[in-house]
TORKOL-4160 file (C-alpha; in steps of 0.2 Angstrom, whole numbers, padded with zeros to 4 digits, m for minus):
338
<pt num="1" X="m0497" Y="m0165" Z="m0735"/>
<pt num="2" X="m0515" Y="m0162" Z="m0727"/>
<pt num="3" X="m0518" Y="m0150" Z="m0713"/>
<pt num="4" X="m0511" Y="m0151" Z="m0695"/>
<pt num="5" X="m0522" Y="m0162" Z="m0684"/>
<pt num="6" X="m0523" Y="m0159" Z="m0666"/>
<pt num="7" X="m0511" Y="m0168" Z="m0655"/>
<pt num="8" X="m0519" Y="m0173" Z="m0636"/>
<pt num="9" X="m0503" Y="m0174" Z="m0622"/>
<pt num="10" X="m0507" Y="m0176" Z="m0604"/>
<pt num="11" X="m0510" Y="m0158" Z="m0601"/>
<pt num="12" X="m0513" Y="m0147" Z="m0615"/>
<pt num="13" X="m0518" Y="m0148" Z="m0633"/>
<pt num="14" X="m0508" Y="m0143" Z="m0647"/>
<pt num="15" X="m0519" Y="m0137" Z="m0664"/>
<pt num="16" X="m0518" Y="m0123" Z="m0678"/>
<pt num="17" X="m0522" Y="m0106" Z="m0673"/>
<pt num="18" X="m0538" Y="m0097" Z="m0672"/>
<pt num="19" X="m0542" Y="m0079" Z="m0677"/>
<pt num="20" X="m0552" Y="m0080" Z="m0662"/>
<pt num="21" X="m0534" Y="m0083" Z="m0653"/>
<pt num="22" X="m0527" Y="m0064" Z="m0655"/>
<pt num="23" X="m0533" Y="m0056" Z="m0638"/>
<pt num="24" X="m0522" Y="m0073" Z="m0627"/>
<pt num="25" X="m0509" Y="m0071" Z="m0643"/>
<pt num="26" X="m0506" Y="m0053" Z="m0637"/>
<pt num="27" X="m0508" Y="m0057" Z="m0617"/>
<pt num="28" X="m0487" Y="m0063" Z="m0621"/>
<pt num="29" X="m0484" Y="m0054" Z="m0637"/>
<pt num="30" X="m0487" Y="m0036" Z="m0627"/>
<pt num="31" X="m0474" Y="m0041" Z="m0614"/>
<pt num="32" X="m0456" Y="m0035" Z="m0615"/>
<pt num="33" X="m0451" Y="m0051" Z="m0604"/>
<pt num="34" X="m0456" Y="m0063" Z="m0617"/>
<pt num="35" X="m0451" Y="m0053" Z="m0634"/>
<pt num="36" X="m0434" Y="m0050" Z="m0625"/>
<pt num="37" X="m0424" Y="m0062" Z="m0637"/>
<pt num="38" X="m0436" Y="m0063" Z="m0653"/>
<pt num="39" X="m0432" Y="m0053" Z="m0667"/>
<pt num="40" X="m0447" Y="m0043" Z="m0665"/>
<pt num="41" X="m0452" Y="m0031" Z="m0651"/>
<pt num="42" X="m0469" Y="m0028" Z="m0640"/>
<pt num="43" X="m0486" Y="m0029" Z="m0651"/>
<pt num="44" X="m0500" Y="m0022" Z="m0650"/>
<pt num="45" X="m0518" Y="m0030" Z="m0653"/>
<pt num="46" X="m0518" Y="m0024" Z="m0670"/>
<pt num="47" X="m0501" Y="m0029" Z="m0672"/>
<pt num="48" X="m0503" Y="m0047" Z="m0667"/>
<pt num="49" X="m0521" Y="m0049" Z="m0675"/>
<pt num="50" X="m0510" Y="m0046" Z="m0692"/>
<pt num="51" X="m0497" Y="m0056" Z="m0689"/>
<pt num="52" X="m0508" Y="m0070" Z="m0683"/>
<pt num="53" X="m0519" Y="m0066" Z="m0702"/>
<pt num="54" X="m0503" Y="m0072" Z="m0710"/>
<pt num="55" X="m0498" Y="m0086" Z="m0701"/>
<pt num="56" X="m0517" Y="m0092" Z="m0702"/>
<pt num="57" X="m0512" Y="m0097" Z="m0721"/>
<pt num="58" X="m0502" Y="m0110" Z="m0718"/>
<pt num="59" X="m0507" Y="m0123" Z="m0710"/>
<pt num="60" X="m0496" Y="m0138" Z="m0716"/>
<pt num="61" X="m0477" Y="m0139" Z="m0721"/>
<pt num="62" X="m0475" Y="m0143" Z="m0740"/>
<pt num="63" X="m0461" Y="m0133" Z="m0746"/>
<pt num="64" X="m0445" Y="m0125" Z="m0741"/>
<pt num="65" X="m0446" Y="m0110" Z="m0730"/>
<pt num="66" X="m0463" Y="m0114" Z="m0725"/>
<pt num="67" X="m0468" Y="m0109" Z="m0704"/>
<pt num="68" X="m0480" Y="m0118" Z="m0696"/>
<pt num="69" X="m0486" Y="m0109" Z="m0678"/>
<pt num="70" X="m0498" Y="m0119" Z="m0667"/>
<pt num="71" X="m0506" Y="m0115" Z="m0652"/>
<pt num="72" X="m0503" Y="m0125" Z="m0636"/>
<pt num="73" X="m0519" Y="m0123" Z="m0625"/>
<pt num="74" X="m0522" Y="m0131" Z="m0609"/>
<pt num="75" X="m0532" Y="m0145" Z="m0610"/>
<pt num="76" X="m0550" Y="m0146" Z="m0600"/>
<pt num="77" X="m0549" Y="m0132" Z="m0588"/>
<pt num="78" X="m0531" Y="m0135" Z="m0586"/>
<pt num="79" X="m0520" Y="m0133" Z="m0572"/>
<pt num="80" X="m0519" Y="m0114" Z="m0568"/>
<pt num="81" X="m0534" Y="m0111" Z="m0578"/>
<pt num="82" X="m0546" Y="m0098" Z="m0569"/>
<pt num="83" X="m0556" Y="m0083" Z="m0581"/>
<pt num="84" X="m0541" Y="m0068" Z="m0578"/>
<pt num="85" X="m0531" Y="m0079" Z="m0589"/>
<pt num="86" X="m0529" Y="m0086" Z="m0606"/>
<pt num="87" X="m0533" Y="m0102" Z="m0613"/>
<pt num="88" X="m0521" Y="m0102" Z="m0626"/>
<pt num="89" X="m0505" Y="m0100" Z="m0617"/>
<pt num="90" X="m0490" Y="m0101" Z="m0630"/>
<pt num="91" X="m0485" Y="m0108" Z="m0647"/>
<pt num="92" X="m0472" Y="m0118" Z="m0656"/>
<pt num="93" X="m0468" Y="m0113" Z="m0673"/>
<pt num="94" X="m0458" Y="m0126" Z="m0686"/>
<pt num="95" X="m0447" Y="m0121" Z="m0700"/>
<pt num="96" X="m0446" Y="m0132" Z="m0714"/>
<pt num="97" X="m0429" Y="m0129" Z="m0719"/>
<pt num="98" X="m0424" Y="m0142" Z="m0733"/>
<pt num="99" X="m0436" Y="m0154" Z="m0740"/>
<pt num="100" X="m0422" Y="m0163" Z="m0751"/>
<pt num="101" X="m0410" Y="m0162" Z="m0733"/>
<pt num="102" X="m0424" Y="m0166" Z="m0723"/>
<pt num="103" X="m0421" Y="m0153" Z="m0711"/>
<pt num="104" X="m0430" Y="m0140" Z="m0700"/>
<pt num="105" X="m0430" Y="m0129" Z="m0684"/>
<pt num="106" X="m0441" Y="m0128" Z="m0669"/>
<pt num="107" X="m0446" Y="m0111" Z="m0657"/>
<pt num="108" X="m0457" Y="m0109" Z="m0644"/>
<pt num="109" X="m0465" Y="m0094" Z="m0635"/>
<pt num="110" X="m0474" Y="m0095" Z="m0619"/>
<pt num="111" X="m0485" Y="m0082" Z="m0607"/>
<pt num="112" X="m0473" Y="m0081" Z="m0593"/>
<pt num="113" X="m0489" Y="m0085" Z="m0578"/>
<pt num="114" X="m0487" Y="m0103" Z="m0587"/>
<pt num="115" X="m0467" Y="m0104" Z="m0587"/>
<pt num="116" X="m0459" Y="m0117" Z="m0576"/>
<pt num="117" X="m0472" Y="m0130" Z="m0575"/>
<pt num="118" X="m0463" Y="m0140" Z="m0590"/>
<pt num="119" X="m0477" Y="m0134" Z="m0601"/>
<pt num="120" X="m0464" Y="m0129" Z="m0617"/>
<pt num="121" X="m0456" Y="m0147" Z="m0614"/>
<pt num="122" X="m0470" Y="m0156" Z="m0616"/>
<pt num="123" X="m0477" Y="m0145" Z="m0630"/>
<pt num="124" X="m0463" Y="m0146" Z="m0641"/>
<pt num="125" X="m0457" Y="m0163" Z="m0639"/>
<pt num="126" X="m0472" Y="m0170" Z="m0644"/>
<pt num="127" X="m0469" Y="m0157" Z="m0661"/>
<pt num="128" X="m0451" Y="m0164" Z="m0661"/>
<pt num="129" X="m0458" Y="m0181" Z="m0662"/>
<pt num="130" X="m0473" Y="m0174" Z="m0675"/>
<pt num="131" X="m0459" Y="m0168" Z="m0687"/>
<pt num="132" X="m0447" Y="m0184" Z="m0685"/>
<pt num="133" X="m0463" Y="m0196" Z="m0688"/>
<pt num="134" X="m0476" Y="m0185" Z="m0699"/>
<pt num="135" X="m0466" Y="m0174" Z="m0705"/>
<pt num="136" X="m0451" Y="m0185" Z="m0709"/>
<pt num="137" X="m0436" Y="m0175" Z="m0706"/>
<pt num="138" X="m0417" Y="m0181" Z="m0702"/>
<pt num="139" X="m0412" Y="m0165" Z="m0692"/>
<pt num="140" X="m0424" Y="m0152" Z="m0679"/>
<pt num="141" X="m0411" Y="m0137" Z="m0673"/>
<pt num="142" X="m0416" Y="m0123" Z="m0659"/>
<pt num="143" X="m0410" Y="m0107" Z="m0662"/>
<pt num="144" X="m0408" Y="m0096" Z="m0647"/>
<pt num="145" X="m0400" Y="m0082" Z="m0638"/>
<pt num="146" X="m0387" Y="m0089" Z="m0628"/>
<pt num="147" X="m0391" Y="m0077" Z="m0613"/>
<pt num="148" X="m0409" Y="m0085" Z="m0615"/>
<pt num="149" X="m0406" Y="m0101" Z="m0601"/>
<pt num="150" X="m0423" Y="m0105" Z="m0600"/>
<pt num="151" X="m0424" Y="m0112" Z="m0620"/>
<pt num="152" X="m0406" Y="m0120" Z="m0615"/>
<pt num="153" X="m0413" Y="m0129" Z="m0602"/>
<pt num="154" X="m0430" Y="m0134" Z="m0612"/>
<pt num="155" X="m0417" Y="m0140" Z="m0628"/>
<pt num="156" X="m0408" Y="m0150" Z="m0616"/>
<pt num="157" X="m0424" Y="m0158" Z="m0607"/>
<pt num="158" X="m0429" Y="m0163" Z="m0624"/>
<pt num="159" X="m0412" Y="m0171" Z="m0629"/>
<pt num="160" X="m0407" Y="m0157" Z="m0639"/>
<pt num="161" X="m0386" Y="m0156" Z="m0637"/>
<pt num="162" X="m0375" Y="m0138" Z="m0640"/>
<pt num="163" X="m0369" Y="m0139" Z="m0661"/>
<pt num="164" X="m0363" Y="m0123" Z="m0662"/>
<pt num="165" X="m0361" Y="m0107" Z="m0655"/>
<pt num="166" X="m0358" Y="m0093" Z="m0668"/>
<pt num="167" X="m0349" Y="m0077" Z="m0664"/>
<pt num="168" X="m0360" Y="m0061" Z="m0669"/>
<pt num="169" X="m0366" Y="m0069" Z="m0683"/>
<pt num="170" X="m0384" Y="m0058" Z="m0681"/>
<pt num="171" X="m0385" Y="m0039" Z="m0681"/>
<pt num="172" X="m0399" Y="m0038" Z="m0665"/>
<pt num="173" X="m0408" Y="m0026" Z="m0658"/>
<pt num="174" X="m0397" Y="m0013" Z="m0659"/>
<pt num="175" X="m0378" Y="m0024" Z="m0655"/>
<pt num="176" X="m0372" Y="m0038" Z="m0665"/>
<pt num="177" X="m0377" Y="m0054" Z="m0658"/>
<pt num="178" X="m0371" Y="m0071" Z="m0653"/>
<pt num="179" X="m0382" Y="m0088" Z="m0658"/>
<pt num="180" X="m0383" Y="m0104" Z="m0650"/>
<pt num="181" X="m0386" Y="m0119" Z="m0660"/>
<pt num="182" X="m0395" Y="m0136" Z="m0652"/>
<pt num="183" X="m0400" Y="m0152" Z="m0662"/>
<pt num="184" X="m0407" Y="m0167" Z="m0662"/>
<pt num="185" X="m0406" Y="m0182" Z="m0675"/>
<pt num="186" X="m0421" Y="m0192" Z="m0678"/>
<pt num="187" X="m0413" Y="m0208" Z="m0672"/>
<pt num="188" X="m0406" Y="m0199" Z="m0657"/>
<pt num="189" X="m0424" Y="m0194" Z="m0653"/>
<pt num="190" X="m0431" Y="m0209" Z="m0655"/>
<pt num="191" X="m0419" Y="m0217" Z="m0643"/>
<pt num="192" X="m0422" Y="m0203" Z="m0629"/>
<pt num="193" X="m0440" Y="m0208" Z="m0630"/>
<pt num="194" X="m0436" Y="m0226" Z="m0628"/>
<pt num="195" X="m0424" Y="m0223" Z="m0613"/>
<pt num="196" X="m0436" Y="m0210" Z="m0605"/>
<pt num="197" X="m0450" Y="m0222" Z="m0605"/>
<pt num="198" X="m0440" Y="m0235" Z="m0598"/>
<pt num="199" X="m0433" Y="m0224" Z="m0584"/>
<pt num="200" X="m0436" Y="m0205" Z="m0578"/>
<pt num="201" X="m0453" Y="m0202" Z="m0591"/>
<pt num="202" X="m0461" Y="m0219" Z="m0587"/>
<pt num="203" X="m0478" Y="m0218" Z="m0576"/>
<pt num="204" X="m0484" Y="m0227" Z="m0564"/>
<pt num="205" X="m0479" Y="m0247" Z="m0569"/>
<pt num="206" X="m0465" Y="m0251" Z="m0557"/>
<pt num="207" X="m0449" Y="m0243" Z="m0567"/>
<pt num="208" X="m0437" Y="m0232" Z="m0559"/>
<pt num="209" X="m0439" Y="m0216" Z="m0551"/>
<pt num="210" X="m0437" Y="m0198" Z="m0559"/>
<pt num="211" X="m0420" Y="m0191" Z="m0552"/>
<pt num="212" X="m0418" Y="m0174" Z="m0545"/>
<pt num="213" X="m0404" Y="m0165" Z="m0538"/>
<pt num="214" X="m0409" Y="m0150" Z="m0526"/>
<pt num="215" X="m0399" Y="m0137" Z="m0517"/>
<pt num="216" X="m0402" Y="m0133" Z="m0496"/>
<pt num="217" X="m0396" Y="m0115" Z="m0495"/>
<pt num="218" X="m0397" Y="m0110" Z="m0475"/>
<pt num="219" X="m0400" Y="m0094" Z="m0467"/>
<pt num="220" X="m0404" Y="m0089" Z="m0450"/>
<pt num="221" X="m0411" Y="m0106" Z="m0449"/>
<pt num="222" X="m0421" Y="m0105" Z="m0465"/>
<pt num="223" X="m0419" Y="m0115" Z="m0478"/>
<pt num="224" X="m0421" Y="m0106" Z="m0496"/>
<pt num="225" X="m0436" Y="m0110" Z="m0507"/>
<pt num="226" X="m0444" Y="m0105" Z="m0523"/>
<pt num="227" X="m0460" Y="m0103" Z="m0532"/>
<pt num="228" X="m0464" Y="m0102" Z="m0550"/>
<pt num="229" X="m0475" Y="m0090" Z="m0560"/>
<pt num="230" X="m0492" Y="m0090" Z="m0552"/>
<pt num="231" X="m0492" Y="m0103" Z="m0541"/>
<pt num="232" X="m0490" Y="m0105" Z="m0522"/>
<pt num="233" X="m0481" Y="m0122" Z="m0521"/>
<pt num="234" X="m0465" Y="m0121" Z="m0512"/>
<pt num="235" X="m0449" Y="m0132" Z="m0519"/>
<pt num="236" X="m0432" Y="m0131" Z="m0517"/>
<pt num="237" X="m0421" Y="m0125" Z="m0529"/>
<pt num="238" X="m0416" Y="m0140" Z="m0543"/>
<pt num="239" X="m0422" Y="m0152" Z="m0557"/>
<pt num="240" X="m0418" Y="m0168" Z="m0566"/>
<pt num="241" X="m0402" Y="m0175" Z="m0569"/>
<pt num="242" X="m0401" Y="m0175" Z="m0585"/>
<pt num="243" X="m0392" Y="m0191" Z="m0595"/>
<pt num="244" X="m0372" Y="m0189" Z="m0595"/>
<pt num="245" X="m0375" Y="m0178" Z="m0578"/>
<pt num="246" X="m0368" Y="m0182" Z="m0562"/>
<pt num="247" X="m0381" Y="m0176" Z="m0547"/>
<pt num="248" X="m0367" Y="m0163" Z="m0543"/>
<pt num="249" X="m0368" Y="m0156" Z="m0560"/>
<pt num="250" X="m0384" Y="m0156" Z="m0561"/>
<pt num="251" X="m0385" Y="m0145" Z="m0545"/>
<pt num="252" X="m0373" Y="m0129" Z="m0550"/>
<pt num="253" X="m0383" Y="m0131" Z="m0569"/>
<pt num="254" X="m0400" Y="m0127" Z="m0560"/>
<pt num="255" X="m0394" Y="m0115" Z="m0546"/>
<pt num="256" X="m0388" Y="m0106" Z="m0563"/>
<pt num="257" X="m0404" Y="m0106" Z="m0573"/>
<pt num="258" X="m0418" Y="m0104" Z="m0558"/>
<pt num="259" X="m0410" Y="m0093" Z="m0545"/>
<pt num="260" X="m0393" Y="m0086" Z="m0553"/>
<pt num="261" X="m0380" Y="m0092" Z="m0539"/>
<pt num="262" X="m0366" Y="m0101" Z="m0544"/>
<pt num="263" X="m0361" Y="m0111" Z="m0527"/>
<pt num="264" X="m0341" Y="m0114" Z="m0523"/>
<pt num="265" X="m0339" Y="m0132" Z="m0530"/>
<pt num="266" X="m0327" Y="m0138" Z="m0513"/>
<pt num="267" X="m0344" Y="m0133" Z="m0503"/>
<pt num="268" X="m0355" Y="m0144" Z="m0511"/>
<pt num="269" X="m0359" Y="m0161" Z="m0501"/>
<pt num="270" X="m0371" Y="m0173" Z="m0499"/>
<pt num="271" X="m0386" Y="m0172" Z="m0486"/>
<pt num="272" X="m0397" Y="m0185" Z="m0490"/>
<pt num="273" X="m0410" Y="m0193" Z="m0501"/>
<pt num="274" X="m0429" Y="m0192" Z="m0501"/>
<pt num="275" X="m0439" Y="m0204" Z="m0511"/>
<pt num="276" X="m0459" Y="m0199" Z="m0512"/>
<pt num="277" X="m0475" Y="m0199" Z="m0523"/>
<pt num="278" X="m0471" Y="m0187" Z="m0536"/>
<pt num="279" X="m0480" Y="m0171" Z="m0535"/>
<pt num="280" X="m0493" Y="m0168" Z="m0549"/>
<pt num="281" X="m0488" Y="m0188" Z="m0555"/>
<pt num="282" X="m0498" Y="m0204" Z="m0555"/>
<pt num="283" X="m0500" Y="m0215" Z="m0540"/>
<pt num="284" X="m0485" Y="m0225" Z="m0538"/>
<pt num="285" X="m0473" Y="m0213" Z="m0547"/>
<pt num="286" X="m0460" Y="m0208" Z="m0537"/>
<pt num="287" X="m0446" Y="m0195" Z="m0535"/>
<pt num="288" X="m0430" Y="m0197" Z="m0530"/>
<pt num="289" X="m0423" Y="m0180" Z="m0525"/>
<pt num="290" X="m0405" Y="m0180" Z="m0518"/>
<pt num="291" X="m0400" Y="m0166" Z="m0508"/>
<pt num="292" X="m0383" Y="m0155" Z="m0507"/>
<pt num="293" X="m0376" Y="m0143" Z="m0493"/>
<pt num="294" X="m0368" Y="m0130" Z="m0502"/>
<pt num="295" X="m0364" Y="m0110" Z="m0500"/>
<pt num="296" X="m0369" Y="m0099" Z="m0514"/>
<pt num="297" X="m0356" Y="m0084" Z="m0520"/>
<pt num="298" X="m0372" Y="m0074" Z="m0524"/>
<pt num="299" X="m0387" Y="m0069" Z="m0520"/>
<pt num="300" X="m0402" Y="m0079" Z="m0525"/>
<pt num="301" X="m0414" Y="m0071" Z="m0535"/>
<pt num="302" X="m0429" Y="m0074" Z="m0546"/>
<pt num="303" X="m0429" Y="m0079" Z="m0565"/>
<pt num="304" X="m0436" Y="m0084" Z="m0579"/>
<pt num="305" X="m0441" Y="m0099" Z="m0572"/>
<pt num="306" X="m0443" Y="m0095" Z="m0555"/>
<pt num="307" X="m0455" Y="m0081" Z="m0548"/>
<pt num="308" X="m0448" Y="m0076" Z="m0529"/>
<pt num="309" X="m0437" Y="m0085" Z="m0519"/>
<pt num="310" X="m0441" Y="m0087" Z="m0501"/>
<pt num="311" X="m0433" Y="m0093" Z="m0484"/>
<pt num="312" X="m0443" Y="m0103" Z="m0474"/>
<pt num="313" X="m0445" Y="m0114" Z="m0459"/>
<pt num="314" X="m0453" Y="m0131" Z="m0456"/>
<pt num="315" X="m0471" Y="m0120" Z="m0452"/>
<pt num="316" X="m0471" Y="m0118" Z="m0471"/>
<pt num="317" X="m0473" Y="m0135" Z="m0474"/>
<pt num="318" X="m0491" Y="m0134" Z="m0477"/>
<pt num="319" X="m0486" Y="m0125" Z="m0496"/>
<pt num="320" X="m0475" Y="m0140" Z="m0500"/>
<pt num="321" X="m0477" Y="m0155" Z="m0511"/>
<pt num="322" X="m0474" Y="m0172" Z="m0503"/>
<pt num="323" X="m0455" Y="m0171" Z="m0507"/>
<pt num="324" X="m0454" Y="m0156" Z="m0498"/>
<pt num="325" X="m0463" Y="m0156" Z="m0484"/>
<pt num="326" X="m0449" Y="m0174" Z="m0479"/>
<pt num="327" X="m0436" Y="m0162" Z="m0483"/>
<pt num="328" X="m0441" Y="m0150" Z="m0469"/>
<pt num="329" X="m0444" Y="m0163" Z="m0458"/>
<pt num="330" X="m0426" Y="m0170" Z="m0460"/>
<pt num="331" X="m0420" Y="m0154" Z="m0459"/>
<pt num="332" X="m0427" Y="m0153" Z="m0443"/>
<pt num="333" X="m0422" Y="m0167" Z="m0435"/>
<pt num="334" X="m0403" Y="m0162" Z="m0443"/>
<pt num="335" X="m0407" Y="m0148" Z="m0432"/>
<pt num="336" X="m0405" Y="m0136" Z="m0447"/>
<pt num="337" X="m0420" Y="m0126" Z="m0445"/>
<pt num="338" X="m0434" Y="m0123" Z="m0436"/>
């Protein structure tokens, strides 16, 4: 097989590593945050420069047990991009498992000033698709931590579904450890696409709208609001629902993974629907974001996918994409807030 070529997507670029790539390589491997559920700890330069010397000797997958690493860098300057910062902002590596099976595994690593901007969804399902199409493989499984929500939530985004989970099957750092599995089928993938492109993936051409669920959390009159790594854009707590999800569901899934609350099931009802121009989408692509009164059992706090949570009032709209700046209007009116 010849060497990886580049792969364009919307935002970033996908290509083999550089030598030249240690120093933004290090900017995440030095960080205990993001080495937290690998199986190696904190690098230094040197140690990453070495590392990186290995992996720079393979750059297509011929035989079993061969890793391929590529770089995702954003695209142009890139959203986020300013000097202080990287360019090369994470990585997905491939495992070629069984040539004869046809099967292989997927990881990812990202600097966390890039996490929650659906960066490692776009990055590795266009290498799900490379390895289903190019590659020619049955079977891609996910690997992770089961404590590590972030990759849950990223398998599942990608159509990835829960295999397996073994019990201490890993002696890790220290404890033994737990490991989930997650798959995905070639055919299954295939059909996701297809689905995606015909409904919550499609761009500007008159389909339907991308469903989201979100939470309104009140406070003293304030409404609770979060903002990811890096950036100063307000939104409320939530994400797609995901195929086989009910809104509802959807709602405690995301509350879980972005502010660590679960919220008492018999609380949660429905407020209203806003339907909008998509923030960071093509003209015409719109968002339908359903939203749910509920009471949290626990205090909402940042995560890996959410940098600070904040409560807010309708003065704060200025910091809001176009869903929610209707949002705080309607909770206005609802007399919710001020």
């Amino acid at each position: 097989m010849s060497s990886f070529a580049p792969i364009e997507t919307e935002r970033l670029t996908l290509r083999l590593l550089r030598a030249s790539d240690a120093e933004d390589i290090n900017a995440y491997q030095r960080l205990p945050e993001v080495v937290k559920f690998m199986f190696w700890e904190v690098r230094t330069l040197d140690e990453t420069r070495e590392h990186l010397a290995r992996r720079l000797q393979t750059t297509a997958l011929e035989a079993d047990g061969d890793v391929l690493v590529v770089g995702v860098e954003l695209s142009g300057t890139g959203e986020g991009l300013i000097p202080s910062r990287p360019r090369l902002i994470g990585e997905i590596t491939v495992f070629l498992h069984s040539l004869s099976n046809a099967q292989a595994e997927i990881g990812w690593a990202f600097h966390p000033d890039f996490q929650g901007r659906g960066y490692a969804s776009e990055a590795a399902g266009r290498m799900l698709d490379w390895a289903f199409t190019t590659l020619g493989v049955h079977r891609v499984e996910a690997h992770l931590d089961p404590r590590n929500t972030a990759s849950a939530a990223v398998c599942r985004r990608l159509g990835m579904t829960p295999d397996a989970l073994l019990r201490e099957n890993l002696w890790f750092k220290g404890a033994w450890g737990d490991t989930a599995v997650y798959g995905i089928l070639a055919a299954e993938r295939a059909a996701s696409v297809n689905t995606l492109r015909g409904g919550d993936s499609a761009r500007a051409d008159g389909m339907q709208a991308i469903r989201v669920a979100a939470v309104v959390l009140l406070r003293e009159r304030r409404v609770l609001m979060v903002t990811a790594r890096g950036r100063d854009v307000l939104y409320l707590p939530g994400g797609k629902i995901d195929a086989g999800e009910t809104a509802a569901e959807a709602l405690v899934r995301e509350c879980r993974e972005e502010i660590a609350v679960e919220l008492d099931g018999a609380s949660i009802r429905s407020l209203f629907t806003v339907t909008v121009q998509a923030h960071g989408e093509p003209e015409g692509r719109m968002v339908a974001m359903e939203l749910f009164a509920a009471t949290a059992l626990d205090e909402p706090t940042a995560s890996s996918e959410v940098d600070s949570v904040h409560w807010v009032t309708s003065t704060d709209a200025h910091r809001c994409p176009p869903a929610g700046v209707e949002t705080l209007s309607r909770l206005v009116a609802l007399d919710l807030i001020d």
